[in-house]
C-alpha positions in Angstrom: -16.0 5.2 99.1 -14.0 2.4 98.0 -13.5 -0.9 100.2 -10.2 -0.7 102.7 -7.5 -3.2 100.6 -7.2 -5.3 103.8 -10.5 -6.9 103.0 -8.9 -7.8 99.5 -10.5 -6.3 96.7 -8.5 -6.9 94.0 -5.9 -10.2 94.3 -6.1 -11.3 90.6 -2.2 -10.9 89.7 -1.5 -12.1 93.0 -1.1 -8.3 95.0 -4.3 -6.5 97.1 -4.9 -3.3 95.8 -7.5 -1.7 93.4 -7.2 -2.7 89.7 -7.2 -0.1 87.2 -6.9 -0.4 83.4 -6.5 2.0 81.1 -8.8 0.8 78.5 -12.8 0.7 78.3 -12.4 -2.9 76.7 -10.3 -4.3 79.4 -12.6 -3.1 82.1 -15.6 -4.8 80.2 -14.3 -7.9 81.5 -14.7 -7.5 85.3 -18.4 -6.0 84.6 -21.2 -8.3 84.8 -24.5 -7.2 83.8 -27.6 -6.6 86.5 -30.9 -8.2 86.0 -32.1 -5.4 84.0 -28.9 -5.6 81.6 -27.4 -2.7 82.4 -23.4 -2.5 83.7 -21.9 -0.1 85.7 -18.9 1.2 85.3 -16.9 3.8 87.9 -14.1 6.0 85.6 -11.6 6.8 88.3 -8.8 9.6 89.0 -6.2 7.8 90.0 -2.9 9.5 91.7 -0.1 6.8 90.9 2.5 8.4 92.6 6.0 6.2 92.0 4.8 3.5 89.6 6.8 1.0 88.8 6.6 -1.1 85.7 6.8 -4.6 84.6 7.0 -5.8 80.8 6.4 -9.2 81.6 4.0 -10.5 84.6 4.5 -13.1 87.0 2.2 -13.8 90.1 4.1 -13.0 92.8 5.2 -9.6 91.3 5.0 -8.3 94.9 8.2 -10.1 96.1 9.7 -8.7 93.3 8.8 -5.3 92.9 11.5 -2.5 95.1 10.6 -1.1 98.1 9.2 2.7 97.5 6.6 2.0 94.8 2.9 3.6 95.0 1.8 1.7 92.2 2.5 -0.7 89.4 1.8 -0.7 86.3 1.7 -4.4 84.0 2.7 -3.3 80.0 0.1 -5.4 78.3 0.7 -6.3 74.5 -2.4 -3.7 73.8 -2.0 -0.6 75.3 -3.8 2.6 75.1 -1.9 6.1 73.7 -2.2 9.8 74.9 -3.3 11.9 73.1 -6.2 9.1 73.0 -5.6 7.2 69.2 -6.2 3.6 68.2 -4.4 0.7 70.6 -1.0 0.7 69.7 0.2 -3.1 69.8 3.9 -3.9 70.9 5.6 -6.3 67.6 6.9 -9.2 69.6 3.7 -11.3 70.8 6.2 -12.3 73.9 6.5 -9.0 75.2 3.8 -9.6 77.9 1.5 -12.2 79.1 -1.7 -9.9 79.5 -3.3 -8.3 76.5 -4.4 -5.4 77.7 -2.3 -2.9 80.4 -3.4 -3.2 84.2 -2.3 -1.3 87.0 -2.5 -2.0 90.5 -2.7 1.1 93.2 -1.9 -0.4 96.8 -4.1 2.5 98.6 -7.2 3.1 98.1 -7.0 6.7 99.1 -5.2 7.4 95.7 -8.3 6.3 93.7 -11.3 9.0 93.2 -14.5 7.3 91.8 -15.3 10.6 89.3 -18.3 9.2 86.8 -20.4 6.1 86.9 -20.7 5.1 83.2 -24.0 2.5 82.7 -24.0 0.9 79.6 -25.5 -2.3 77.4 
């Protein structure tokens, strides 16, 4: 069961919600390793519904973003292709500020924990 979003867990572009990424490296960084150095990873269904998305990132993107949205999704300069290939990387290095895409679901009910990957 994931933690109810009004006890915050997930604030780091400056909106509660749970943050998803679509990329195993990306998720790397918000894994620290246990004392036997192992991480754990959850891989997640995740029902966006109306996502809503941003090619540049600013903190407060909540004041911005229109009333209606499930979800939103922050375009990062890597970003991950279906079907699944190598990162494709926009040309301008000013198309966003993160380098890898995020996305940010507001419920918690749309996320279903489906595999715990452990790792080295």
């Amino acid at each position: 069961m994931l933690p109810n979003l009004k006890t915050g867990n997930g604030r780091s572009l400056g909106e509660e919600g749970v943050y998803l990424a679509d990329s195993f490296e990306k998720s790397t960084h918000y894994c620290e390793a246990s004392a036997s150095g192992l991480n754990y990873m959850l891989l997640c269904r995740t029902a966006l519904g109306k996502c809503y998305s941003l090619n540049s990132w600013k903190y407060n993107w909540g004041d911005e973003m229109p009333k209606g949205y499930d979800s939103l999704h922050v375009v990062g300069k890597k970003r991950v292709m279906m079907p699944l290939t190598d990162f494709s990387t926009y040309p301008s290095p000013n198309y966003a500020t993160l380098e890898f895409s995020e996305y940010i679901v507001r419920e918690s009910d749309r996320v279903l924990p489906q595999y715990l990957v452990i790792y080295q």
